[in-house]
GUBABA-865649 format. One line per 3 residues: number of its first residue (from 1); their letters; for each residue y, x, z of N, C-alpha, C, O, CB. Coordinates in Angstrom, 3 decimals. Each point is the difference from the previous one (the first is absolute). Last residue first. Glycine has a CB too. Layout:
N
NUM = a = Y,X,Z,Y,X,Z,Y,X,Z,Y,X,Z,Y,X,Z | ...
This chain:
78
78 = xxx = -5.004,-27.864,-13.325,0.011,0.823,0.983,0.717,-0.489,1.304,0.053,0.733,0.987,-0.247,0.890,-2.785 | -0.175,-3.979,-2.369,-0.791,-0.483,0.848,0.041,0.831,1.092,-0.267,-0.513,1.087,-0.964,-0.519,-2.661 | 3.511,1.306,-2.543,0.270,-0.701,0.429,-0.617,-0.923,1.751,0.405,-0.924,0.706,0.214,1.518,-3.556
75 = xxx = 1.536,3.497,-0.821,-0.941,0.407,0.929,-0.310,-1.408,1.077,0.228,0.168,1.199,0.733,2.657,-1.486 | 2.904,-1.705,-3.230,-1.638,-0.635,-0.218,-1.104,0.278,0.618,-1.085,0.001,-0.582,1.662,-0.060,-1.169 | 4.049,1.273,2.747,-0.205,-1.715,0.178,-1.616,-0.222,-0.640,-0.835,-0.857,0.290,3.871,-0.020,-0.793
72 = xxx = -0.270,5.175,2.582,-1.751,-0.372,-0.696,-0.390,-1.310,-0.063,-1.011,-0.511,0.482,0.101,2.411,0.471 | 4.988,0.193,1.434,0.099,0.801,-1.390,-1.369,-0.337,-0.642,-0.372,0.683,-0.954,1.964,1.436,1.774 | -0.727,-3.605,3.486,0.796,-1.040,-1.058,-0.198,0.643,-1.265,0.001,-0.646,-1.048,1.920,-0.228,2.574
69 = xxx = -4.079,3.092,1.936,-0.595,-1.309,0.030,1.051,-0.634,-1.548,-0.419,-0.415,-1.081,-0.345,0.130,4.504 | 0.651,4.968,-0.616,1.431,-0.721,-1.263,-1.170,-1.418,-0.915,-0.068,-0.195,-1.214,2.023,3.596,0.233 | -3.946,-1.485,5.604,1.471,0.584,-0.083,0.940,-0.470,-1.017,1.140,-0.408,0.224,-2.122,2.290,0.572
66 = xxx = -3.687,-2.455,-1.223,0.685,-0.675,0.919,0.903,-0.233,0.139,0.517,-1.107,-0.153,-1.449,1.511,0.722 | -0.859,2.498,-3.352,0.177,-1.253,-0.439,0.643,-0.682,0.588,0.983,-0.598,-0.437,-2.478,0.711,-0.319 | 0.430,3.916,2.577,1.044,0.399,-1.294,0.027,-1.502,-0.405,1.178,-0.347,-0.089,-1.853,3.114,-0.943
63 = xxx = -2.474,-1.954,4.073,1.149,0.092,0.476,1.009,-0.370,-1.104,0.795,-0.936,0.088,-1.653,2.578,1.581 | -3.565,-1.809,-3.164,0.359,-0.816,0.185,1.113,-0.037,1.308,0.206,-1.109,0.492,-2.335,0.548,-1.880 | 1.098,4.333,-0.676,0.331,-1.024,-1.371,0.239,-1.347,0.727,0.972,-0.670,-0.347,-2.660,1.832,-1.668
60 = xxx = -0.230,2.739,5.041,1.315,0.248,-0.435,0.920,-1.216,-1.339,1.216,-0.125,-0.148,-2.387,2.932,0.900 | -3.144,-3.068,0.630,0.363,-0.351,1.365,1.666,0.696,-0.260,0.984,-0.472,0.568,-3.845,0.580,1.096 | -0.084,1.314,-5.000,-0.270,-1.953,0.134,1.111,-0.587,0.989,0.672,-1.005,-0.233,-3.617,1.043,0.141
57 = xxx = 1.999,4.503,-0.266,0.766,-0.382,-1.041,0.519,-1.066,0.298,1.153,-0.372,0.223,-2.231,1.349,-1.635 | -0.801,0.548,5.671,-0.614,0.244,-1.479,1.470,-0.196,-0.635,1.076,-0.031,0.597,-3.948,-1.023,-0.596 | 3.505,3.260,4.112,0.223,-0.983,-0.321,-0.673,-0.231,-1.529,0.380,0.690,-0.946,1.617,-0.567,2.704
54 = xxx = -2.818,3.714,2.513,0.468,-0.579,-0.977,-0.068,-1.111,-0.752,-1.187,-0.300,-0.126,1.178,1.928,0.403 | -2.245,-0.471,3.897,1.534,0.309,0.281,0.992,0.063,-1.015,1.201,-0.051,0.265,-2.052,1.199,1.337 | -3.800,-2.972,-1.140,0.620,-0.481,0.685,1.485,0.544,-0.545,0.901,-0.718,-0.435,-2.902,0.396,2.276
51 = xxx = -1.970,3.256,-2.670,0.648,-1.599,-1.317,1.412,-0.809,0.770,1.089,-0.015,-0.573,-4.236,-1.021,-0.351 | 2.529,5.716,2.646,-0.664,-1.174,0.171,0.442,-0.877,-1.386,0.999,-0.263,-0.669,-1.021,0.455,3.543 | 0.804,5.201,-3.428,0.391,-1.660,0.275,-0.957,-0.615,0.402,-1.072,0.279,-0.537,2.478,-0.519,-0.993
48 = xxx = -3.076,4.340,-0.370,1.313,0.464,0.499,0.422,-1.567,0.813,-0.658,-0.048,1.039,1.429,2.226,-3.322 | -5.983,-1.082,2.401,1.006,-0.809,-0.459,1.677,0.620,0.154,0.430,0.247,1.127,-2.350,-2.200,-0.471 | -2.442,5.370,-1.313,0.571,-1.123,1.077,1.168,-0.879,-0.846,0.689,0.337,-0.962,-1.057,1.394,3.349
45 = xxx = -2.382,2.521,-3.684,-0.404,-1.073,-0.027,0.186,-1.361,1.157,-0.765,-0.766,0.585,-0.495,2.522,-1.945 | 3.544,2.717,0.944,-0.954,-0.088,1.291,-0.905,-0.929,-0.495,-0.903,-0.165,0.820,2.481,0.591,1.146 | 1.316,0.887,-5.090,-0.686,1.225,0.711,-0.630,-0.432,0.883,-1.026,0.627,0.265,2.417,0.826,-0.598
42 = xxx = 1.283,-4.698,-1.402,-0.934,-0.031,-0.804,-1.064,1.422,0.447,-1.220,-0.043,-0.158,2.988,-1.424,-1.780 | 2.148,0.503,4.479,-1.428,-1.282,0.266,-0.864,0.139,-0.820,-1.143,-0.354,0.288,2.254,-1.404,0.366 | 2.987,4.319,-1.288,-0.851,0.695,1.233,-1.496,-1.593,0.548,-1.000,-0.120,0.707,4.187,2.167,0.545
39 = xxx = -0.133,-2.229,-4.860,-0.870,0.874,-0.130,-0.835,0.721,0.710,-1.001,0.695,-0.177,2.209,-0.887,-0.931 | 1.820,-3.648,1.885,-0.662,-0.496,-1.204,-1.138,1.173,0.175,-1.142,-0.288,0.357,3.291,-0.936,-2.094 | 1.740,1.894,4.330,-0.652,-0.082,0.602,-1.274,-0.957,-1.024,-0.897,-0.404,0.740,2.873,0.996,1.482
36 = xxx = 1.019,1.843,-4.157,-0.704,0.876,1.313,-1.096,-0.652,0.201,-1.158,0.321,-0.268,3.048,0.423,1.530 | 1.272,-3.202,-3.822,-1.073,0.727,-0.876,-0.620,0.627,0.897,-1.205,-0.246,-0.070,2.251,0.571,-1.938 | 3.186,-2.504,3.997,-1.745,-1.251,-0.377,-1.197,1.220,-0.898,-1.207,-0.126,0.206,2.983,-3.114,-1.151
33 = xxx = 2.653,5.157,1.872,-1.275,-0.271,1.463,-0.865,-0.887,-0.346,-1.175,-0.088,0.355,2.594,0.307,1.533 | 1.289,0.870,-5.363,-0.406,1.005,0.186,-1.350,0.180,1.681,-1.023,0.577,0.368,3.837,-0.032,-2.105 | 0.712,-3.930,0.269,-1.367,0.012,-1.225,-0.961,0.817,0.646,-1.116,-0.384,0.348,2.408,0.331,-2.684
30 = xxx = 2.291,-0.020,4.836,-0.860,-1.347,0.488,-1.024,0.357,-0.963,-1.193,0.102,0.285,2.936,-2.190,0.493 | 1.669,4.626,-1.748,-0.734,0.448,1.607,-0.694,-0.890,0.213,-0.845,0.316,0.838,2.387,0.751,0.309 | 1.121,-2.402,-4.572,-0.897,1.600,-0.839,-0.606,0.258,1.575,-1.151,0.425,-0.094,3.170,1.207,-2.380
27 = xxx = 1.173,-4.975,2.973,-1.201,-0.239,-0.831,-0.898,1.041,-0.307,-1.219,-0.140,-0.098,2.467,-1.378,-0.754 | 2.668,2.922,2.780,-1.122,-1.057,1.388,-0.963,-0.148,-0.772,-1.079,0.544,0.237,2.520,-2.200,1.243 | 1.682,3.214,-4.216,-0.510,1.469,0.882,-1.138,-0.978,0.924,-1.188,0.234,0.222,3.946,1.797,0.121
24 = xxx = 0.292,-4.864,-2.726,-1.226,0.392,-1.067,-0.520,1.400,0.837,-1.036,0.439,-0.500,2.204,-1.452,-2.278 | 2.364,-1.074,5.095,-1.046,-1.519,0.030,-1.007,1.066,-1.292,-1.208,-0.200,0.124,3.291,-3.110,0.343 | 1.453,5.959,0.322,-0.232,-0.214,0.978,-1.473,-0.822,0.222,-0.988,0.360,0.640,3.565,-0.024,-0.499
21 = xxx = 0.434,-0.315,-4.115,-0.765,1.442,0.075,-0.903,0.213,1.083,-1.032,0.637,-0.213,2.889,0.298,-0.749 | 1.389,-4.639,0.834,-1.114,-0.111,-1.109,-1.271,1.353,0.341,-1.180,0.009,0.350,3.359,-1.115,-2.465 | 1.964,1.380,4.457,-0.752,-1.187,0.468,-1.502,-0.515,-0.661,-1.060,-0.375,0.500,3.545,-0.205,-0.029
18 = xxx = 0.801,3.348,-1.749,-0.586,0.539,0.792,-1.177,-0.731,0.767,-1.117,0.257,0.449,3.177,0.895,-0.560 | 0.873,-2.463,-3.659,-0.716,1.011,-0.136,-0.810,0.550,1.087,-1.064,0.537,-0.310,2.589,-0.292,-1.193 | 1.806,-2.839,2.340,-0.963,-0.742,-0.212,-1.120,0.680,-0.641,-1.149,-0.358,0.257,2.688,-1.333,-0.256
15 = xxx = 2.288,3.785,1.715,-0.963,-0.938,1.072,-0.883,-0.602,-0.624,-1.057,-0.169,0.608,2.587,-0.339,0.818 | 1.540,2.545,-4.355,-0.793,0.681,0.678,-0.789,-0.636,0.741,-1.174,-0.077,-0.361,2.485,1.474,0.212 | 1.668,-4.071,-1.970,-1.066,0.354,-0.496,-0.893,1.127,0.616,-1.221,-0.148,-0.038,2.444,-0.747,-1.708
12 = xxx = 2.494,-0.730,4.197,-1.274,-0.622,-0.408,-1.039,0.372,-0.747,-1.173,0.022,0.374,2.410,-1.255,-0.108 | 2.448,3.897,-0.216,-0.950,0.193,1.298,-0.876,-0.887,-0.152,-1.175,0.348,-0.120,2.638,0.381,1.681 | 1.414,-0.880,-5.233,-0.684,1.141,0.096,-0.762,-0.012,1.469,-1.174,0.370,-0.038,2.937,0.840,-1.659
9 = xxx = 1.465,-4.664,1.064,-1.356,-0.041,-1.082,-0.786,1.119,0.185,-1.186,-0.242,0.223,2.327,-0.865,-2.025 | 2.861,2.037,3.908,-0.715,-1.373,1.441,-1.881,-0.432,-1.288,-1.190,-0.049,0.312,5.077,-2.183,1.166 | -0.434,5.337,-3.462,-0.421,1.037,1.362,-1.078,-1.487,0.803,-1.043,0.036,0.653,4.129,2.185,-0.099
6 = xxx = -0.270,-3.778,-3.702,-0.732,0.873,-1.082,-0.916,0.407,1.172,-1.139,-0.465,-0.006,2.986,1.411,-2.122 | 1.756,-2.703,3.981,-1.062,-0.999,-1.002,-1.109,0.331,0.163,-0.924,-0.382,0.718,2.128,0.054,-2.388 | 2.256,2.852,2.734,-0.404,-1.010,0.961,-1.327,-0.594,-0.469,-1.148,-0.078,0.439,3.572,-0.436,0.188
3 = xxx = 0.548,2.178,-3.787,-0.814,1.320,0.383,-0.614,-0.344,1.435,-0.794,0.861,0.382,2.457,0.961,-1.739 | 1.342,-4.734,-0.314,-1.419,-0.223,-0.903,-0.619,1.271,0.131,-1.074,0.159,-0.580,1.874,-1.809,-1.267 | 3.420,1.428,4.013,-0.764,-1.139,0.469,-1.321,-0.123,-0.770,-0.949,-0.560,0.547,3.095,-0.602,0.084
């Protein structure tokens, strides 16, 4: 019965390994397509991105606030 076990821990963990391994191969293809296409704008002297289509910082900080509002009691006027 604990060779049940043992065998049911071991696949999870596989899956999840895989799973992991899976979500960091995408990342490395996304990095890897944002740099192309970064370098192929700097060869043409062209914009890679509209401003539009990425999010400043700013516009990312004040999601992030929003979102956990309670976690910033001293933030009193926002």
């Amino acid at each position: 019965m604990s060779m049940g076990l043992a065998a049911k821990i071991a696949a999870s963990r596989k899956a999840a390994k895989a799973e992991a391994d899976e979500k960091a191969a995408k990342e490395a293809f996304n990095n890897r397509y944002i740099a192309k296409v970064i370098i192929k704008a700097k060869k043409n002297k062209d914009r890679a991105f509209p401003s539009n289509e990425i999010e400043s910082l700013t516009e990312i900080a004040y999601k992030v606030v929003a979102k956990n509002f309670e976690k910033y009691p001293q933030l009193e006027g926002v």
